[in-house]
C-alpha positions in Angstrom: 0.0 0.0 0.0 2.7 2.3 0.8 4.3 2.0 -2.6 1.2 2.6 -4.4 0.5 6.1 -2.2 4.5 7.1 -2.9 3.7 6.1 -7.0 0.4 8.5 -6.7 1.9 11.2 -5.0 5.5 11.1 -6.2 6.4 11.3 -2.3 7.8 9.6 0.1 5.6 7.1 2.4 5.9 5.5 5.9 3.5 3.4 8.0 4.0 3.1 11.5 2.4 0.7 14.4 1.6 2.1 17.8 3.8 0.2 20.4 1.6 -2.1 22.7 2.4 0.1 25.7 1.1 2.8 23.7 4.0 5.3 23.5 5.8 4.8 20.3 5.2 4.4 16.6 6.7 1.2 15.6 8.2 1.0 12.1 6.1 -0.9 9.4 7.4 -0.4 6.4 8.4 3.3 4.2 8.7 3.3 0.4 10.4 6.0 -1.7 11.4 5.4 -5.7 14.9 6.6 -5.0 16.6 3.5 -3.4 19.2 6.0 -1.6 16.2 8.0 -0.8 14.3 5.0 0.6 17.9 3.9 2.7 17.4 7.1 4.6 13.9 6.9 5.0 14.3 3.3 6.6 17.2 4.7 8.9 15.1 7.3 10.4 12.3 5.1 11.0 14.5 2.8 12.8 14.5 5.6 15.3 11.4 4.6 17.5 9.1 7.7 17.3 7.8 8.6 20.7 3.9 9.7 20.1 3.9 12.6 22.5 7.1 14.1 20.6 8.2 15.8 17.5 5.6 16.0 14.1 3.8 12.7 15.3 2.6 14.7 18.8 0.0 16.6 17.2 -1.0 14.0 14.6 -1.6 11.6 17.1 -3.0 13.6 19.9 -5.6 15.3 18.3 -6.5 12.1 15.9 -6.1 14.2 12.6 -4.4 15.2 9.8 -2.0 17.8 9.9 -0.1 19.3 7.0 3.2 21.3 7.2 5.2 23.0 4.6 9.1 23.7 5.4 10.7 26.7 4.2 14.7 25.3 4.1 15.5 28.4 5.8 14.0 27.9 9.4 13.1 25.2 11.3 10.3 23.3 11.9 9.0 24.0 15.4 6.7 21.1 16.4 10.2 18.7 14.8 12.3 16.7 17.2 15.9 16.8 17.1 16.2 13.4 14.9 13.3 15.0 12.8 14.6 18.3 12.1 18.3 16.5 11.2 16.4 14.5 8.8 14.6 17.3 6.7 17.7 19.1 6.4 19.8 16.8 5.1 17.1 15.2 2.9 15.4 18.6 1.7 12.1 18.1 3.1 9.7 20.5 2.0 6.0 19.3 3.0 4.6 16.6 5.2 1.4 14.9 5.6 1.0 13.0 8.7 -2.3 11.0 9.3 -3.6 8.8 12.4 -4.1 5.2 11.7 -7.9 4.2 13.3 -9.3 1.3 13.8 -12.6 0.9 15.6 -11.9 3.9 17.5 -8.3 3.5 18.9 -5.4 5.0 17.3 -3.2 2.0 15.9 -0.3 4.0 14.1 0.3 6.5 11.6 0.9 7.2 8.0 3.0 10.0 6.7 3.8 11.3 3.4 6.6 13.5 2.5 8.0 15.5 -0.3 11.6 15.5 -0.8 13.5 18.6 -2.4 9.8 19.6 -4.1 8.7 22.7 -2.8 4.4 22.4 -2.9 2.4 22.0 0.0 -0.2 19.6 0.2 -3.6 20.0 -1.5 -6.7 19.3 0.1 -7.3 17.1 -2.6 -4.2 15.0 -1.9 -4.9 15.2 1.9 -8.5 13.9 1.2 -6.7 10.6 -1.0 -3.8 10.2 2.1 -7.2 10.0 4.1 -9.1 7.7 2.1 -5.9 5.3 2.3 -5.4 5.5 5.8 -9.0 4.5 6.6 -8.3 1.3 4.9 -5.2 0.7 6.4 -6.0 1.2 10.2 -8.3 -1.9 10.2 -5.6 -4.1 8.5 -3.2 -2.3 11.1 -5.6 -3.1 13.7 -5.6 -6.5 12.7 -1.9 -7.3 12.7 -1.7 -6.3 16.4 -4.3 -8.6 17.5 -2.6 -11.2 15.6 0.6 -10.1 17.4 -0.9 -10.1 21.0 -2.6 -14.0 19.8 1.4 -15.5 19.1 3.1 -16.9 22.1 
């Protein structure tokens, strides 16, 4: 699924399970054209994301969407320290993080991201990104039961 968002979008994509505990985003899986591009994407998310921290706070705390377009020149305020590094060195220029639902409870997150590409988000592409990611909380949703039914 995450390869088929980054080929409609031309962006950057990464799914992320909430931790059993409840206070990380665990890496699922990322997808980016660019296999150096997709290397660094997978090294970042390797970086357990804490949910009450950096772009993923707000996302996840409030239960919606949020868009952000990043002007190279100043920082991104709501980034952590491992975020911020990130964008600069990769030329991030817009994100699209989205809560992962299923039946109610938050189950992870979906983010897009431009790389180097200047143009926000469009409602339109927000709306799609939305549309994916209510299909992929319930299969989200179902992977951590599965996990909780192994030994």
């Amino acid at each position: 699924m995450a390869e088929k968002i980054a080929t409609a979008t031309a962006d950057a994509v990464t799914v992320r399970i909430l931790s059993p505990d409840g206070s990380r985003l665990l890496p699922v899986c990322a997808y980016h054209p660019d296999p150096g591009a997709a290397e660094a994407i997978g090294a970042i998310m390797r970086q357990t994301a804490e949910v009450d921290s950096g772009l993923w706070a707000e996302v996840v705390g409030h239960r919606q969407a949020r868009r952000w377009q990043i002007d190279p020149r100043t920082s991104v305020a709501d980034a952590s320290a491992d975020q911020t590094s990130f964008i600069g060195r990769y030329q991030v220029r817009a994100v699209l993080g989205l809560p992962l639902v299923d039946g109610g409870q938050l189950v992870g997150g979906l983010a897009l991201f431009r790389l180097g590409v200047a143009r926000p988000y469009t409602d339109h592409e927000q709306a799609l990104a939305e549309e994916c990611a209510l299909r992929i909380g319930p299969v989200v949703g179902m992977q951590r039961l599965i996990d909780q039914l192994e030994p």
